[in-house]
FIROLUM-256975 format. One record per atom (N, C-alpha, C, O, CB): residue number from 0; residue in one letter; atom name; x, y negated, z negated. Coordinates in nm, 3 decimals. Glycine has a CB too. Layout:
N
resi, resn, name, east, north, up
NUM, A, CA, X, Y, Z;
...
//
This chain:
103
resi, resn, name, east, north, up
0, X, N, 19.136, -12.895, 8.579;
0, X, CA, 19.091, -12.921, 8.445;
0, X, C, 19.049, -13.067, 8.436;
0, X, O, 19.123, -13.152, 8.485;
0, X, CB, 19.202, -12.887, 8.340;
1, X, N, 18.908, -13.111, 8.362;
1, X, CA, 18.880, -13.194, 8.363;
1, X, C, 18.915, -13.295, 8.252;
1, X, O, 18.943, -13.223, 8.156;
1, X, CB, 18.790, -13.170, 8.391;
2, X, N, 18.927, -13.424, 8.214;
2, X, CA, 19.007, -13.493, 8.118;
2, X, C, 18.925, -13.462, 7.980;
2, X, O, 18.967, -13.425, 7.870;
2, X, CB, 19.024, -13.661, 8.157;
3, X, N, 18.818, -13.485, 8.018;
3, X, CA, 18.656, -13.401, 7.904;
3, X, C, 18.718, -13.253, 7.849;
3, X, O, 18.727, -13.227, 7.729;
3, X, CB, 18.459, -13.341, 8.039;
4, X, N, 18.738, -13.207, 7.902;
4, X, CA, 18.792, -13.028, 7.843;
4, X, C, 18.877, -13.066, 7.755;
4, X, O, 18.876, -13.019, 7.641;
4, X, CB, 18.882, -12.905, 7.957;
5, X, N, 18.970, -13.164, 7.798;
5, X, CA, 19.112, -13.181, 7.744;
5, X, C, 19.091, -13.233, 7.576;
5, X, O, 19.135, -13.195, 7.468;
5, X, CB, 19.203, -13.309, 7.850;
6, X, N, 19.000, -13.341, 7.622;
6, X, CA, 19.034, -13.407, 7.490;
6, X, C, 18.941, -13.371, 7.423;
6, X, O, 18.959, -13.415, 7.309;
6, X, CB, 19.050, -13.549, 7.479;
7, X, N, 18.815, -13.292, 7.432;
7, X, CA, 18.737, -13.233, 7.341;
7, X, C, 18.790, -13.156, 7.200;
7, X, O, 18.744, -13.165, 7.086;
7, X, CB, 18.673, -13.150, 7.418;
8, X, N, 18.893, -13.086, 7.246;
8, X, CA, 18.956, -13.025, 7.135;
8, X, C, 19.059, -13.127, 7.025;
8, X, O, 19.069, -13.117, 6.903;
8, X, CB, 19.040, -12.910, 7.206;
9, X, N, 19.116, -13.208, 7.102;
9, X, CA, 19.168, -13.281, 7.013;
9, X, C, 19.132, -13.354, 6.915;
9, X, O, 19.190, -13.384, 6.811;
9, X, CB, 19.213, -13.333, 7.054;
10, X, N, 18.947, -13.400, 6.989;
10, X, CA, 18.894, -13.501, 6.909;
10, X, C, 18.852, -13.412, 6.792;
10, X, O, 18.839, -13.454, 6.677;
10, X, CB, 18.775, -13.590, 6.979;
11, X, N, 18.822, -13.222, 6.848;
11, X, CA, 18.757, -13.200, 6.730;
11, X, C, 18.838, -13.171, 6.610;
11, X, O, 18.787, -13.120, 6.510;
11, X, CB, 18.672, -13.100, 6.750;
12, X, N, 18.986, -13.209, 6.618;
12, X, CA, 19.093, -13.162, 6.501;
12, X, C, 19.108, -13.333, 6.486;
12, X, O, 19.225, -13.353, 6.452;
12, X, CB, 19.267, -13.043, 6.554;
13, X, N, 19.055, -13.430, 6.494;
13, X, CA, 19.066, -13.499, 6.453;
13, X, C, 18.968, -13.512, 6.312;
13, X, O, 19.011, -13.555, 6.205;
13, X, CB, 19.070, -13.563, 6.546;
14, X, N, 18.825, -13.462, 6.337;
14, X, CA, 18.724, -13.530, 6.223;
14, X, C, 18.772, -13.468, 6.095;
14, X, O, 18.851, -13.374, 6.085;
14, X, CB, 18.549, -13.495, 6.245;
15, X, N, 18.703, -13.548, 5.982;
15, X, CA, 18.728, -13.520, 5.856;
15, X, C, 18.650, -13.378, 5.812;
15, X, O, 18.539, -13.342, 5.851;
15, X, CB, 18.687, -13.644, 5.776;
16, X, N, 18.760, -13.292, 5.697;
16, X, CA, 18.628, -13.224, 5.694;
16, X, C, 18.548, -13.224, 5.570;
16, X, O, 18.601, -13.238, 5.460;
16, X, CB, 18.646, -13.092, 5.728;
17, X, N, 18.400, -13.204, 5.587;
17, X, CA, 18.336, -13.238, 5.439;
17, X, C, 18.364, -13.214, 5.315;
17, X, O, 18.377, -13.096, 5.282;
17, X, CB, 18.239, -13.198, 5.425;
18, X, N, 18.378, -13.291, 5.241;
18, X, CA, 18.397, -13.273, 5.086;
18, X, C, 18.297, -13.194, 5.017;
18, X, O, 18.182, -13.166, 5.052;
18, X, CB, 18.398, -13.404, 5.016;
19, X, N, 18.371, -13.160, 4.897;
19, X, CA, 18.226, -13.045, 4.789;
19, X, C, 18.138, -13.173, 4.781;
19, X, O, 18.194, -13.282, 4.769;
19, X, CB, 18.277, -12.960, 4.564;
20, X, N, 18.010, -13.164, 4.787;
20, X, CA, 17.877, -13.229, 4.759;
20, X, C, 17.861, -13.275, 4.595;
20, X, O, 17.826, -13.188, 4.516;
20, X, CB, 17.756, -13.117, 4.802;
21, X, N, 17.883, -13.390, 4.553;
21, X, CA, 17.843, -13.430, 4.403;
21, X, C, 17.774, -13.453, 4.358;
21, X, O, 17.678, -13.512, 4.408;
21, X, CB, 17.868, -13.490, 4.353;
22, X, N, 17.786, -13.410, 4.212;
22, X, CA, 17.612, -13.387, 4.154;
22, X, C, 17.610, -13.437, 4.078;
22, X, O, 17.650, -13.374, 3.981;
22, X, CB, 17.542, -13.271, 4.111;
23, X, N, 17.568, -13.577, 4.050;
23, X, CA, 17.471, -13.712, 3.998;
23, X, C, 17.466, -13.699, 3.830;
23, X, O, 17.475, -13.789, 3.746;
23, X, CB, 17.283, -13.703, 4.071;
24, X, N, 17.445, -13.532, 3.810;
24, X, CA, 17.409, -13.461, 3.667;
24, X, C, 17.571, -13.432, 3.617;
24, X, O, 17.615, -13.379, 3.515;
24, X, CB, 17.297, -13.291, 3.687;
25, X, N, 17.608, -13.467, 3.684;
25, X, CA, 17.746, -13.377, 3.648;
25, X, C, 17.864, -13.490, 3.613;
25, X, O, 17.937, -13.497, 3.515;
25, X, CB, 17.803, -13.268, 3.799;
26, X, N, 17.854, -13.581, 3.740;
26, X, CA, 17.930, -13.720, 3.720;
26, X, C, 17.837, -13.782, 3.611;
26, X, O, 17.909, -13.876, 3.577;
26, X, CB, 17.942, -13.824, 3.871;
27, X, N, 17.726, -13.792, 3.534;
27, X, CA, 17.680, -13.893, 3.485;
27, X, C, 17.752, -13.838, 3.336;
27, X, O, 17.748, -13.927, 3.251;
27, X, CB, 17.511, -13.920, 3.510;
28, X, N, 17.795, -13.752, 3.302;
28, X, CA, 17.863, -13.630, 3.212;
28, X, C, 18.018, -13.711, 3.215;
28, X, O, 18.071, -13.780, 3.128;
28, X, CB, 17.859, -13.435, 3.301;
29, X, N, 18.079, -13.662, 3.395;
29, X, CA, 18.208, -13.656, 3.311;
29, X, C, 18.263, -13.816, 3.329;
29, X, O, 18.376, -13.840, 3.287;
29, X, CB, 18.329, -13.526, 3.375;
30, X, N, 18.200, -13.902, 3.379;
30, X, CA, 18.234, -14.041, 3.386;
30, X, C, 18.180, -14.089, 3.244;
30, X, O, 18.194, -14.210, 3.226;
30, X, CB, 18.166, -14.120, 3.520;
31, X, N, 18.121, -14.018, 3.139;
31, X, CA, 18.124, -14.063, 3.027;
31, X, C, 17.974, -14.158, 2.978;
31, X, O, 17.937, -14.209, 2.872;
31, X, CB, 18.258, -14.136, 3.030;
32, X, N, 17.912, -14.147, 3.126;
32, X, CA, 17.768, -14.232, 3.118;
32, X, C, 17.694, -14.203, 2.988;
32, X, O, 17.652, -14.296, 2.918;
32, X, CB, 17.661, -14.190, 3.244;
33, X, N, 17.680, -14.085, 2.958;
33, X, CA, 17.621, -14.025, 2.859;
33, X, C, 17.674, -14.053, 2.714;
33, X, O, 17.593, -14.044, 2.622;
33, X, CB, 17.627, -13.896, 2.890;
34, X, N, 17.773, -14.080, 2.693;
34, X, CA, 17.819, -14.163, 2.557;
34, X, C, 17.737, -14.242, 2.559;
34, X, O, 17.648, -14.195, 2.488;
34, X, CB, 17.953, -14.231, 2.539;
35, X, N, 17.708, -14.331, 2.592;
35, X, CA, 17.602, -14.491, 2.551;
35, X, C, 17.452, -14.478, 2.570;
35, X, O, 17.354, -14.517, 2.507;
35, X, CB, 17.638, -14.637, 2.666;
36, X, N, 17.478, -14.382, 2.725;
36, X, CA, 17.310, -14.404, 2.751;
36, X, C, 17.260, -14.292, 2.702;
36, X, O, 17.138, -14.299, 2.684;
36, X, CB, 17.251, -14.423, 2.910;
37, X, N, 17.306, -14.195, 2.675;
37, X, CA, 17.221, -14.071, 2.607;
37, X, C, 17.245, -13.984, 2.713;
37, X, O, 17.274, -14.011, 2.829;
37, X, CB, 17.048, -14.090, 2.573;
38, X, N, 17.226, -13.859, 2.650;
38, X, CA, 17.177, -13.706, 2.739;
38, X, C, 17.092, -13.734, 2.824;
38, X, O, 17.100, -13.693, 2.940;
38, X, CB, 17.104, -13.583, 2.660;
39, X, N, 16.996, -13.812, 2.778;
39, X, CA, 16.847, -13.825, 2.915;
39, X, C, 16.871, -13.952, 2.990;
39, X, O, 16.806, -13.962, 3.093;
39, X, CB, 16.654, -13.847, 2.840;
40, X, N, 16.953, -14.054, 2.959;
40, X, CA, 16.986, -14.175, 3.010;
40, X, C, 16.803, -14.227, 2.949;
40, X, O, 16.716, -14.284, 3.015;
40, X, CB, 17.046, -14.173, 3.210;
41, X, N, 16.798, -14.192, 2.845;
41, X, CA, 16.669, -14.299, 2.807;
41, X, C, 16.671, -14.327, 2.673;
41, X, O, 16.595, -14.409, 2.623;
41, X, CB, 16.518, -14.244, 2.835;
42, X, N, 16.782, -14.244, 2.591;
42, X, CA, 16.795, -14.266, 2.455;
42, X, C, 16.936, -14.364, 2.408;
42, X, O, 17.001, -14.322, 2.312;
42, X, CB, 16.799, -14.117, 2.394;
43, X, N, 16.979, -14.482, 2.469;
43, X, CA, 17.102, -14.497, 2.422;
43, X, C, 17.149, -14.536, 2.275;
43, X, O, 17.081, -14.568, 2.177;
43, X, CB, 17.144, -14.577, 2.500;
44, X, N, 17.284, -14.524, 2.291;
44, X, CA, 17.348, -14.537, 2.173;
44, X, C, 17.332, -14.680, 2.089;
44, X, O, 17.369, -14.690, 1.972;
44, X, CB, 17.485, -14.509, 2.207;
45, X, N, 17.289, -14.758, 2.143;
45, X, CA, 17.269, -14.880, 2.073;
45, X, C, 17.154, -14.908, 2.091;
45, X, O, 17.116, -14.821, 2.170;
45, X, CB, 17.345, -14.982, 2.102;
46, X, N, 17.028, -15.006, 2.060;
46, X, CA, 16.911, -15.045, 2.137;
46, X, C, 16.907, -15.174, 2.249;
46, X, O, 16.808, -15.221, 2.307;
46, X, CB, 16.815, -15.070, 2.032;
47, X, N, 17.046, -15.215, 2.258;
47, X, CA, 17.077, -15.345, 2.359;
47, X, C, 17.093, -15.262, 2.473;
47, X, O, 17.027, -15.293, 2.572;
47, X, CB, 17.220, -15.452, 2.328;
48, X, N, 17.187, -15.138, 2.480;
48, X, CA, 17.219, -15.094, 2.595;
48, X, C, 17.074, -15.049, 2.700;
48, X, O, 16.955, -15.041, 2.670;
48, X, CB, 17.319, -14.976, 2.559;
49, X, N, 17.132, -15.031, 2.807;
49, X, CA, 16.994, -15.009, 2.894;
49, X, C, 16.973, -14.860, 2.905;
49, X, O, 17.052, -14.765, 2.902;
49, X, CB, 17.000, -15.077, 3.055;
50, X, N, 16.855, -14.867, 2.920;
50, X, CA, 16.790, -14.752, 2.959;
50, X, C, 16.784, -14.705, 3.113;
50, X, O, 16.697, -14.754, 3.185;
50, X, CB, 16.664, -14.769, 2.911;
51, X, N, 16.894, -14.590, 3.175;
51, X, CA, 16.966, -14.603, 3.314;
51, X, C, 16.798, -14.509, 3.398;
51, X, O, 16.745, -14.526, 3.508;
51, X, CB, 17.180, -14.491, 3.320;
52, X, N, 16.765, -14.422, 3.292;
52, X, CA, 16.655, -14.313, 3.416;
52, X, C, 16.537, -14.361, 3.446;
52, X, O, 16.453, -14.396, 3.363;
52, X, CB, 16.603, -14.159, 3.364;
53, X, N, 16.523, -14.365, 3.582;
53, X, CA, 16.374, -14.437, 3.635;
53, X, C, 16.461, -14.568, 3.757;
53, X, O, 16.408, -14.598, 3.864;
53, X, CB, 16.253, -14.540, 3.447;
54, X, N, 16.584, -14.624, 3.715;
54, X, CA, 16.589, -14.705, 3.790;
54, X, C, 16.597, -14.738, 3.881;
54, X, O, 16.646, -14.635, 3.926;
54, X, CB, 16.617, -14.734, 3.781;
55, X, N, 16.587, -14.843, 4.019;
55, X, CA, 16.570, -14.793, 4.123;
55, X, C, 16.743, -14.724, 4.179;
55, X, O, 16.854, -14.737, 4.127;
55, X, CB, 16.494, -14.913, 4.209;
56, X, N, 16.724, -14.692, 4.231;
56, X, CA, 16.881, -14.655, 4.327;
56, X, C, 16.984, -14.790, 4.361;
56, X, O, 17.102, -14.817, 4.335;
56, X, CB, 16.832, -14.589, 4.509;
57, X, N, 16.872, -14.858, 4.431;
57, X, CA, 16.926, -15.009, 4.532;
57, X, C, 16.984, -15.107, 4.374;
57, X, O, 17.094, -15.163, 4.366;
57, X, CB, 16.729, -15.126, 4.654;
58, X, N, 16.875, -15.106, 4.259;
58, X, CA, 16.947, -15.159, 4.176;
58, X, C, 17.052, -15.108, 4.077;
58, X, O, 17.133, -15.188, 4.030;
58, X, CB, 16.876, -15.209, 4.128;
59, X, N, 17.054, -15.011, 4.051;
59, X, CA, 17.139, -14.916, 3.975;
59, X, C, 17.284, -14.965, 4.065;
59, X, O, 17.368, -15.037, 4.011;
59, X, CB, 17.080, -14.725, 3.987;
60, X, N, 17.297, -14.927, 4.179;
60, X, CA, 17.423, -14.908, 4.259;
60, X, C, 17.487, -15.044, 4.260;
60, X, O, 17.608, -15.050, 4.238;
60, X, CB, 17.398, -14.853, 4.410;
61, X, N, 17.392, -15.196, 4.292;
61, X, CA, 17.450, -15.331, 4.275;
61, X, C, 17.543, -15.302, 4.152;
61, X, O, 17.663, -15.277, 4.161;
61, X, CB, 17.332, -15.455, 4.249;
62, X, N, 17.475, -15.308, 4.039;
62, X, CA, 17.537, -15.325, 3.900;
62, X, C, 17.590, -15.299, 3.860;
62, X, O, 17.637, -15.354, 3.760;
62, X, CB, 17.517, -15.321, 3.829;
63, X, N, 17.641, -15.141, 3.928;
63, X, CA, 17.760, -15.078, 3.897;
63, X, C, 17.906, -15.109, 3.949;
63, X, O, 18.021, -15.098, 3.907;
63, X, CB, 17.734, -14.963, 3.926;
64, X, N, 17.828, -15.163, 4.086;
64, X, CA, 17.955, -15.237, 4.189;
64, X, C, 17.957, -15.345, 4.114;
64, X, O, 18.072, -15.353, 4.073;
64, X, CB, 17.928, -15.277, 4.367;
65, X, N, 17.893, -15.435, 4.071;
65, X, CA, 17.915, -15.591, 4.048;
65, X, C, 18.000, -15.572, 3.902;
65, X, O, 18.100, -15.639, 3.876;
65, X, CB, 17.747, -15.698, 4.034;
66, X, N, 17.940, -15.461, 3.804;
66, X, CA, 18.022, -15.481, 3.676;
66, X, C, 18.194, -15.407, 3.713;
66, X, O, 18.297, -15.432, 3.650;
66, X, CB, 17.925, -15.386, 3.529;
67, X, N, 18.180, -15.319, 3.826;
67, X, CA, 18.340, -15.267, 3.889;
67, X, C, 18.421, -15.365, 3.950;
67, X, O, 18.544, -15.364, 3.951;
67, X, CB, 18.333, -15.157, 4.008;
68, X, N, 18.355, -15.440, 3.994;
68, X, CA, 18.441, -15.528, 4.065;
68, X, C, 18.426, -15.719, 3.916;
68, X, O, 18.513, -15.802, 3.891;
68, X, CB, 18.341, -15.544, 4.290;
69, X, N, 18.362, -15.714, 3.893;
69, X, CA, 18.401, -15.824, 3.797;
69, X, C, 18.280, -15.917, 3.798;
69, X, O, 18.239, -15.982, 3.702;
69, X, CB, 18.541, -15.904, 3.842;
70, X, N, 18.226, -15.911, 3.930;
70, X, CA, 18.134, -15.993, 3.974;
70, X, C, 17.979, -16.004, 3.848;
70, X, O, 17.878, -16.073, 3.859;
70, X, CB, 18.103, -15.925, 4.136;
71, X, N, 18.007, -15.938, 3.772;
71, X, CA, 17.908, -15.899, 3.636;
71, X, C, 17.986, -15.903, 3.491;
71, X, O, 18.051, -15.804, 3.456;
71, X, CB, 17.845, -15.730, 3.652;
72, X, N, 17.980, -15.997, 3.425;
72, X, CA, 18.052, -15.977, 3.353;
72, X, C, 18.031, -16.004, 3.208;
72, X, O, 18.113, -16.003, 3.116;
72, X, CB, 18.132, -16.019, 3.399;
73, X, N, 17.821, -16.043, 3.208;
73, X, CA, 17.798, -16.054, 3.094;
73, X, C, 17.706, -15.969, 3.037;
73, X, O, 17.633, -15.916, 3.121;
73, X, CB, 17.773, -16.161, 3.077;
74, X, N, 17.680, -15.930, 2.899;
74, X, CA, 17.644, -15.868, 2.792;
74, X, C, 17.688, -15.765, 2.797;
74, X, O, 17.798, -15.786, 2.744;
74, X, CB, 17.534, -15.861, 2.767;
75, X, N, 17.685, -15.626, 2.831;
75, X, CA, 17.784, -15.509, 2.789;
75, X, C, 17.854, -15.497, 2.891;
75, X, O, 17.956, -15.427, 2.888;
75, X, CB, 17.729, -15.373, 2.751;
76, X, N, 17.817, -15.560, 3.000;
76, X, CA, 17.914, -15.545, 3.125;
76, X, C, 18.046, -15.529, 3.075;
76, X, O, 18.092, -15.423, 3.115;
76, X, CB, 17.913, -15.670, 3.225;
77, X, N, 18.138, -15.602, 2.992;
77, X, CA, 18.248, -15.567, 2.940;
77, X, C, 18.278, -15.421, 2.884;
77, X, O, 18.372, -15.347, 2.910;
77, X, CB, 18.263, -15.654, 2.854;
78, X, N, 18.193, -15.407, 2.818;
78, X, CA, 18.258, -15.259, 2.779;
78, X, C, 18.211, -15.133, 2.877;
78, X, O, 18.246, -15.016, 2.859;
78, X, CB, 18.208, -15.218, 2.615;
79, X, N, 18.127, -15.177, 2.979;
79, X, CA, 18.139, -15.097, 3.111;
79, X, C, 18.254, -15.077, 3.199;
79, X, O, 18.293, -14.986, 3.272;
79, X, CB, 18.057, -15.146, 3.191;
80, X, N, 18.315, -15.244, 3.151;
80, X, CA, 18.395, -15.255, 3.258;
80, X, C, 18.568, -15.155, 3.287;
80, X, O, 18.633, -15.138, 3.391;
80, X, CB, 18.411, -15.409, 3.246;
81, X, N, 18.589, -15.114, 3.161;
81, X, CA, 18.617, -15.031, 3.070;
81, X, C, 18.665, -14.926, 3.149;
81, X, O, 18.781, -14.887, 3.163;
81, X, CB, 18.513, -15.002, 2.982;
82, X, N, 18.534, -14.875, 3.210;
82, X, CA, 18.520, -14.718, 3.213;
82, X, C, 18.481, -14.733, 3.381;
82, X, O, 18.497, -14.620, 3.427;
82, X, CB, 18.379, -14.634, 3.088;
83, X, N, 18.442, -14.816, 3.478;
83, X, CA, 18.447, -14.827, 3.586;
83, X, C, 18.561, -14.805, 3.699;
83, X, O, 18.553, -14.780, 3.819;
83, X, CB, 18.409, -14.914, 3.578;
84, X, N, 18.664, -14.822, 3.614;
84, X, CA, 18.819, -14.771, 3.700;
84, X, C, 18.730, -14.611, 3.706;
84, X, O, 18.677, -14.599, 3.817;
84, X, CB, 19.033, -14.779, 3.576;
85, X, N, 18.713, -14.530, 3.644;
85, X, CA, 18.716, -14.393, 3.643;
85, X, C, 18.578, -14.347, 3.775;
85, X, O, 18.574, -14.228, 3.807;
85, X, CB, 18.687, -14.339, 3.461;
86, X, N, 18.487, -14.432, 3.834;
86, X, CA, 18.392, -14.389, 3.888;
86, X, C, 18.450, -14.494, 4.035;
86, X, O, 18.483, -14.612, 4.044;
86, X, CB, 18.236, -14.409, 3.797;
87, X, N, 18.441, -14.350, 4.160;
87, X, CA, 18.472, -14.425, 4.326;
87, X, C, 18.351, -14.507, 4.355;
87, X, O, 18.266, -14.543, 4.273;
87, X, CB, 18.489, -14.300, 4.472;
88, X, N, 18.354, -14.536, 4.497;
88, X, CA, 18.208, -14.630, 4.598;
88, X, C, 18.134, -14.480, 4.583;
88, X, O, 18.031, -14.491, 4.516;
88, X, CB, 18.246, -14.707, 4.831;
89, X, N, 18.152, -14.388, 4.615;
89, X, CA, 18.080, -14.271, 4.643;
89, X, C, 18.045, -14.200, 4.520;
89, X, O, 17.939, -14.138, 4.530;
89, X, CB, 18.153, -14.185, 4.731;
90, X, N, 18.084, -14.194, 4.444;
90, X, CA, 18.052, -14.172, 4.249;
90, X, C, 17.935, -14.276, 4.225;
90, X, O, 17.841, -14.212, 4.178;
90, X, CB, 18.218, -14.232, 4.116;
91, X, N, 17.898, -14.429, 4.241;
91, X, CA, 17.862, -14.505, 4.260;
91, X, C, 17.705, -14.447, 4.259;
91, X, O, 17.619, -14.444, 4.171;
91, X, CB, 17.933, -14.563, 4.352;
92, X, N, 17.708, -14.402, 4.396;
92, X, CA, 17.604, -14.425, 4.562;
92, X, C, 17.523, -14.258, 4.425;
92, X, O, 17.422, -14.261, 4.355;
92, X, CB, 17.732, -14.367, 4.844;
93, X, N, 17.597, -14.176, 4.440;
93, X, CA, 17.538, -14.043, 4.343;
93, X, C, 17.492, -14.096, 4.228;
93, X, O, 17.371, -14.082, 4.211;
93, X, CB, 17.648, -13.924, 4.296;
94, X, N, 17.548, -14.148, 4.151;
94, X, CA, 17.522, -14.170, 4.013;
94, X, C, 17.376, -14.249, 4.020;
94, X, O, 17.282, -14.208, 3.952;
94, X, CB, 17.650, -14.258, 3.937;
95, X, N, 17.362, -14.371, 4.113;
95, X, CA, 17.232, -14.469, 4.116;
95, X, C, 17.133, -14.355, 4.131;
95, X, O, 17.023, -14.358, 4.075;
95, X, CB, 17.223, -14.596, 4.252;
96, X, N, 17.185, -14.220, 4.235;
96, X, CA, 17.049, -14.161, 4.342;
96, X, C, 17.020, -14.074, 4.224;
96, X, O, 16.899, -14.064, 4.206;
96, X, CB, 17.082, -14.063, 4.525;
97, X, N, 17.098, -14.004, 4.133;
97, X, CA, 17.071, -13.933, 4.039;
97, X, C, 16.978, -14.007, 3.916;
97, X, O, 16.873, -13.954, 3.880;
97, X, CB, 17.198, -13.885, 4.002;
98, X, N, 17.034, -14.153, 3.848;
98, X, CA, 16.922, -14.224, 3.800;
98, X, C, 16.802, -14.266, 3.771;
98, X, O, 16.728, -14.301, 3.679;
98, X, CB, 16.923, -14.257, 3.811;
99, X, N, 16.815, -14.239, 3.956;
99, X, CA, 16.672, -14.344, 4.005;
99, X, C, 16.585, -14.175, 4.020;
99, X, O, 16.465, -14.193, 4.042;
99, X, CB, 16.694, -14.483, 4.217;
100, X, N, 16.613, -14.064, 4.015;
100, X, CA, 16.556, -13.957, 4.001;
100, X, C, 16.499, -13.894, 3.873;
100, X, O, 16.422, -13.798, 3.880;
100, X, CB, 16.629, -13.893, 4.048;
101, X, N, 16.537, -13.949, 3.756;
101, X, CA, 16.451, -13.915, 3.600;
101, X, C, 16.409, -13.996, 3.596;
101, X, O, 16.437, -14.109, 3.637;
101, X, CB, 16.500, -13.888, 3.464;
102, X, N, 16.302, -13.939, 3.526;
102, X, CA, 16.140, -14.008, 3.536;
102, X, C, 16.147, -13.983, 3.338;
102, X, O, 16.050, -14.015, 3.268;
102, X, CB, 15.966, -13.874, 3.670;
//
């Protein structure tokens, strides 16, 4: 028996296995996005707040990290900051790709 046979199997009970796939439409719902920014993310609740659909991905995802982590912390960033405990890095990465997808 070769050492290759051996550890093939082990490595393959090592990997992770995939998670349910998240849907951008669904987190932008239950993370509460939709209170401020609207149903379409183009109507929000105030006229200061931003308008989230159309944006790019690359910038959507900074801003969400920078207002999660602190690194953002002016004009509504505060009352984002709020509600950012409730969204992961990977809630994040969906939510921008879902964004940057309404037109």
């Amino acid at each position: 028996m070769t050492l290759g046979v051996v550890a093939a199997p082990a490595l393959a009970g090592d990997a992770k296995p995939a998670g349910p796939k998240l849907d951008g439409a669904k987190l932008y719902v239950e993370r509460t996005c939709v209170a401020c920014h609207g149903k379409d993310a183009k109507t929000p609740l105030l006229p200061d707040y931003p308008r989230l659909a159309g944006q790019s991905a690359a910038y959507a995802e900074q801003q969400l990290r920078d207002i999660k982590s602190g690194a953002r912390a002016n004009g509504n960033a505060a009352a984002m900051k709020g509600v950012m405990h409730l969204v992961s890095e990977e809630e994040i990465k969906v939510l921008a790709e879902y964004l940057a997808s309404l037109k």
